[in-house]
N, C-alpha and C positions, 0 to 999 in steps of 0.2 A: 653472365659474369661481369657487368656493369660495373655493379656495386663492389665489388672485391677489388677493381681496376680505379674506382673513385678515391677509395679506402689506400689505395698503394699511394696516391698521389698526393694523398692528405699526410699521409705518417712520415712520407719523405720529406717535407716541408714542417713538422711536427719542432715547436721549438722545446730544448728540456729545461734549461737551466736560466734560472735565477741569479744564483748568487756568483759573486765575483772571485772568493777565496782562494789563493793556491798555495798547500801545504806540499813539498816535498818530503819522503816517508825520514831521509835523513833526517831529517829536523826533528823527528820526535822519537826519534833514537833506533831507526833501522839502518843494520849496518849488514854491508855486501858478505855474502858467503854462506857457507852451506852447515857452519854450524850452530846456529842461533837464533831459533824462533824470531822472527819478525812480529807476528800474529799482534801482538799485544802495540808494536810503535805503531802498524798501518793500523789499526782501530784506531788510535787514538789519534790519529790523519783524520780520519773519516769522521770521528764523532768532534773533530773541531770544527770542522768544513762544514757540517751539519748544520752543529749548533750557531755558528755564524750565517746560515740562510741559505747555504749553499755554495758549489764551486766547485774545484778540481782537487785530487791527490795525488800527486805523480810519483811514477818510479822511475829513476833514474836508469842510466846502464851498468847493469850487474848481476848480479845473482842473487836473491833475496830466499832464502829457505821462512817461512811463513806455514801456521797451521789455520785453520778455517775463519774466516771474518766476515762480517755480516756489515752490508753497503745501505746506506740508509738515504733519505728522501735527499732530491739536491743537487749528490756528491755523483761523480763523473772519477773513476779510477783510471787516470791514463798512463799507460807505459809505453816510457820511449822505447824509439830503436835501441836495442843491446839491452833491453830492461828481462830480466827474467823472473819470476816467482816462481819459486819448484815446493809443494804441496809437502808436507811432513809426509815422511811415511810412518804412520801409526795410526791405527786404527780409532785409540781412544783418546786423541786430539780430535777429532771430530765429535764426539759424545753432543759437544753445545752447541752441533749445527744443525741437529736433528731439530724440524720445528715440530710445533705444535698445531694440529692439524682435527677440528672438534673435537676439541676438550683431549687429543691422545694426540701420544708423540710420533712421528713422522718415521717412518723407515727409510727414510732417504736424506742423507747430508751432504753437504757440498763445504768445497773450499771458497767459493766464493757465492755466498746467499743473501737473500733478501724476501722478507715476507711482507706484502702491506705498506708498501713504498712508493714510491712516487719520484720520474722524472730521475732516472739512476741510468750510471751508465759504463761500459767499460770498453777504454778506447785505444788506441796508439798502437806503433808497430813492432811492441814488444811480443815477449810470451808467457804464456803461463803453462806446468810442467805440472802435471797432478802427480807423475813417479808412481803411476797402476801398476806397474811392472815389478813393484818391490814384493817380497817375500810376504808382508805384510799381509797384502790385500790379495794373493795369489789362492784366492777361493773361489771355486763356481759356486759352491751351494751360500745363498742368505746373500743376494748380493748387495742389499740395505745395509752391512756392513763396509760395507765399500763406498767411496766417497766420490763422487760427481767434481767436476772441475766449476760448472756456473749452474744455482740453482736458484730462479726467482719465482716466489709463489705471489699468486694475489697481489700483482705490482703495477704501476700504472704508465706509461710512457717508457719505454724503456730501450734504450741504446746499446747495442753489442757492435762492435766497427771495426775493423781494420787487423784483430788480436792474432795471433796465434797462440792453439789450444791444443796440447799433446799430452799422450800417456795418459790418460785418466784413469781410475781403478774400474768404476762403471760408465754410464752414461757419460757423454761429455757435455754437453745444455741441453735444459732442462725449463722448459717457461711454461707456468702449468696456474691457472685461472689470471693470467693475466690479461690486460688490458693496452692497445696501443704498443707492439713491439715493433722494434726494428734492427735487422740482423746481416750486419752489411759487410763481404770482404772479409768474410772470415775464415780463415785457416783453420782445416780441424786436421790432426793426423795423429790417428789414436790406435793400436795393437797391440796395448800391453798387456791385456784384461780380458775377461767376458764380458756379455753386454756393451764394448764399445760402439753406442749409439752413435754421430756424427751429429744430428738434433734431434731430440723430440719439442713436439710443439704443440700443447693445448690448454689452446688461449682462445681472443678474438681481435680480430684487426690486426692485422701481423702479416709483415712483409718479410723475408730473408729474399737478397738478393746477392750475386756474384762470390757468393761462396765456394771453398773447396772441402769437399770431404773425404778422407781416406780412411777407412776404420773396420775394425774386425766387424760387427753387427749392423743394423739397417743405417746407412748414410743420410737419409731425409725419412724423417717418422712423424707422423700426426697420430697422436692418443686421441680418445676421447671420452674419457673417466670425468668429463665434462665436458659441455659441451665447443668443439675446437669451429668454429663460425668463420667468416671474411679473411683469410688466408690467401697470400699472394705469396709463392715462389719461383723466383725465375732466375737466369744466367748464369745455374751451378754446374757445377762437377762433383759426381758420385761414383765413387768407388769403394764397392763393400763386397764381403766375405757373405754376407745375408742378403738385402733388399736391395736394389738400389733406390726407389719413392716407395713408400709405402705409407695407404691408410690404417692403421691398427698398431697391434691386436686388441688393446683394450675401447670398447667404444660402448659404454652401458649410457652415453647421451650421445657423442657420434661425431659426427661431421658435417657443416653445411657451408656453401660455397666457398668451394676451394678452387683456387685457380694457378695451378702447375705448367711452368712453358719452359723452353730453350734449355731442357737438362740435357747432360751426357751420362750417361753411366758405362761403369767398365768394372773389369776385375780391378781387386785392391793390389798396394803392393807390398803386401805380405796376407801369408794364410799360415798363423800360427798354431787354429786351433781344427778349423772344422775343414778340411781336406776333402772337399765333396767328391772328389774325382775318385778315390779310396774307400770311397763307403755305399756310390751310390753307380749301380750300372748304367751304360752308356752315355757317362757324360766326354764331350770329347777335349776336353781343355784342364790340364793340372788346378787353375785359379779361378771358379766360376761365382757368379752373382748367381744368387736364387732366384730371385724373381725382378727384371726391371722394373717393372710397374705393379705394385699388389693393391688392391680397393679390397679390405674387407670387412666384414660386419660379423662377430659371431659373439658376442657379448650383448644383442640387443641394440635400445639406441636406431638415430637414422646414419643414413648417408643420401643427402642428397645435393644437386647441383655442383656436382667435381667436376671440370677440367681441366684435363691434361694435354698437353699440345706442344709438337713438334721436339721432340726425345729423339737424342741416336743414342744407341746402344750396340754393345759385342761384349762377349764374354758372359752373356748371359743364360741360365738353364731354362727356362719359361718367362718370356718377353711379357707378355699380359697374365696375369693371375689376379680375375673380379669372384668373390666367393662369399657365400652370406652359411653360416650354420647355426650349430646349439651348444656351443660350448657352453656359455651360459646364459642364461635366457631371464636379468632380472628387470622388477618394473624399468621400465624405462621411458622418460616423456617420449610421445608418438609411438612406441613401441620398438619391433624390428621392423625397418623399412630403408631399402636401399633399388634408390629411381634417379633418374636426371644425370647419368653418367658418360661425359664425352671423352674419349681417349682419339686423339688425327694426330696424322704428322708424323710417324714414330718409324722410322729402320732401325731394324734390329738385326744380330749376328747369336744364331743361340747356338749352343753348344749339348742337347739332351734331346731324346725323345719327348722328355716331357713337355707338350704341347700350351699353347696359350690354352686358356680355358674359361669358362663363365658359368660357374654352376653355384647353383643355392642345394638347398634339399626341401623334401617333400614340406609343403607347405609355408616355406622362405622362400620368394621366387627374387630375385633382381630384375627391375622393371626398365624400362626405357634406357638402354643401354643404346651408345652411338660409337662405333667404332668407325673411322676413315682414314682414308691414305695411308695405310699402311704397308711395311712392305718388310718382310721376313727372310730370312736366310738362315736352313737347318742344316744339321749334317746330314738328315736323311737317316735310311738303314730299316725304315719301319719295313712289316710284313704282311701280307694280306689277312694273317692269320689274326694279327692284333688287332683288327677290325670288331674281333668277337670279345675281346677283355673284359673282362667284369669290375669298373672303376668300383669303388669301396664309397658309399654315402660318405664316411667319416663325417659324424651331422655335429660331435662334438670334439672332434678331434682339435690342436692348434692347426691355425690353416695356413700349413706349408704348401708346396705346389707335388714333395714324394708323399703329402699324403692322399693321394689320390693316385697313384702308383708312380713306378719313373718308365712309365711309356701310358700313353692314351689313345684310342681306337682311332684317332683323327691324326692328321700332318702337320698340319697347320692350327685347327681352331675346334675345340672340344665346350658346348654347350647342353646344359643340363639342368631342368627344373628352369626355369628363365624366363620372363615375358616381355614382348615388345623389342626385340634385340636389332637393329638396323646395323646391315653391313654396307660400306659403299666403298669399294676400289683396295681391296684387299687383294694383295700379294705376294706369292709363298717362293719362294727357290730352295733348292736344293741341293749339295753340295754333291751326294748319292743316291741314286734312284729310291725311291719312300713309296710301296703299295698302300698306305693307309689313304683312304678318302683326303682332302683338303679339308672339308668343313664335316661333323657330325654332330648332331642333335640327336636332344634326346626331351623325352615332354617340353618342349618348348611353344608358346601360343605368339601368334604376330611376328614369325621371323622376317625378315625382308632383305632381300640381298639385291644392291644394284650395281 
């Protein structure tokens, strides 16, 4: 993890800005309050700033209602303290944010976007209000209807610092083939909506550091619908209704050197939609994290060279959840292959039978897996009986952690299909006596336990 450690050191000293310009949005006719599209005075901020070489566009303290704007090569968005921007809520104010993406239009728009840019940035210790929660956007099905709060494609150098980002309809950032990101001290707390992501991230060279994330769906997410390379995140806080780190789900190019250290995760605080304690037996806690830590691969694509290091965790249903399948299986450079994965460092508090686990299926194996120093704490309650369960392939199922049942023949650590898996200083307690085994295998080659 060198180079991922070189790459952090580089982006934090990364200069963006050229030009000198600083337009205030008042000046070009944005005015405080919630009834009056902004949209049209802050572009016309941004495309002066621009056209001048570059610079700053500030928001003042206020409240600016504004519909979607697109931030261009340069220009640096900063909102002071007391600065607000709260997102239209209409659906079809967004229509011109949808970009264009080979020759077709994008299903995904944002309130604040950029494609093809260079050295952009949004800063200051204001906030931005996407108002997901409105009637508008209160649809699970088509969420490409629904608008993202920051959405930069194909951009180069790129600055997110200090903001706070709420309520979003879908995803709340979104940095997808870009180059050079850096995503620092950012506030996300998002439960209006479905899909509230906290980030997704797939790019290369990209650091997110001291962030907080509280949001209905996965809190830290790395896609890989291309390929997400040289990624550094460290000294966050996650708390999600979904994931708390997660690699996936989409990875038809993958993941390569990822290096994840000094998170926390925990329950969110609100669970508006998915109630797992309600739907799913033996979990012991009303507000659970699905999986602290998920690696997986079932789109194809690689995964290799992740780690992750030194994680506490509580609140969570299944602590480690590493899984490769076939959901879809398309060409993919290097194919399916997921090797070179180190998970140390990690105490965890779970709250389910559903055990950590490491399974591929028949002829997807996960290779070189390095788990250490870990040290677990379940409710217990397993039975000797469950020892015999018949887990379900699910080779193309989504890879949740109930979809491999909500109890596992194991206590602690459920391995299956798998090669080369090194255990070293693993540690299970129990809150109530558990007959299931601590560790169970199943076609595994090259286990090692020390």
């Amino acid at each position: 993890m060198k180079k991922a450690a070189v790459l952090a050191a580089l982006l934090i000293a990364l200069p963006v800005f050229a030009g000198n310009r600083n337009i205030d949005i008042t000046k070009t006719g944005a005015k405080p309050g919630l009834e009056k599209d902004n949209a049209p005075a802050i572009q016309k901020a941004i495309d002066k700033v621009f056209r001048a070489g570059g610079g700053t566009v500030t928001v003042p303290p206020g409240d600016f209602l504004m519909g979607p704007v697109e931030l261009k090569s340069g220009v640096e968005l900063h909102l002071e303290m007391g600065a607000r921007l709260v997102g239209v809520a209409d659906k079809a104010a967004y229509e011109r944010a949808h970009m264009t993406v080979d020759g077709e239009r994008s299903c995904f728009s944002s309130l604040i976007y950029a494609q093809g840019q260079e050295n952009i940035a949004v800063t200051g210790l204001g906030t931005i209000d996407g108002q997901g929660g409105a009637p508008a956007f209160k649809t699970k099905e088509d969420p490409g209807d629904r608008p993202m709060i920051i959405l930069f494609r194909d951009c180069k150098n790129v600055v997110v610092k200090d903001v706070s980002l709420r309520n979003s309809a879908h995803w709340v950032e979104y940095y997808t083939g870009c180059e050079g990101v850096r995503v620092s001290g950012v506030k996300v707390y998002s439960h209006s909506n479905y899909n509230n992501d906290g980030i997704d991230i797939e790019s290369k060279d990209v650091v997110v550091d001291n962030c907080i994330f509280d949001c209905e769906d996965d809190a830290i997410c790395l896609k890989g619908l291309s390929l997400c390379e040289n990624v550094t995140v460290t000294g966050c806080d996650a708390a999600s209704n979904c994931n708390g780190i997660k690699l996936g789900t989409a990875s038809t190019c993958g993941y390569r050197n990822i290096s994840i250290s000094n998170i926390t995760v925990h329950a969110a605080s609100e669970d508006n939609f998915r109630r797992w304690s309600t739907k799913i037996p033996g979990i012991t806690a009303p507000v659970t994290v699905i999986s602290g830590i998920a690696v997986e691969l079932v789109d194809g694509g690689i995964c290799e060279n992740v780690n992750i290091s030194n994680v506490a965790m509580k609140d969570v249903q299944t602590p480690i959840f590493i899984r490769m399948g076939r959901r879809s299986e398309p060409d993919s450079p290097g194919g399916n292959r997921m090797r070179g994965i180190s998970i140390s460092g990690v105490t965890a508090v779970s709250e389910s039978m559903m055990t950590s686990s490491i399974t591929g299926v028949p002829g997807l194996y996960p290779e070189d897996i390095y788990l250490s120093d870990i040290d677990i704490t379940s409710p217990g309650g397993g039975t000797a009986e469950m020892v015999n369960i018949e887990v379900p392939e699910a080779e193309k199922s989504y890879p949740e952690n109930r979809k491999l049942g909500f109890s596992l023949p194991a206590s602690g650590l459920y391995i299956r299909h798998a090669k080369n898996v090194v255990l070293s200083n693993l540690n299970f307690h129990f809150r109530n006596p558990d007959a299931r085994p601590l560790i169970v295998t199943d076609d595994c080659t090259g286990l090692v336990q020390r």
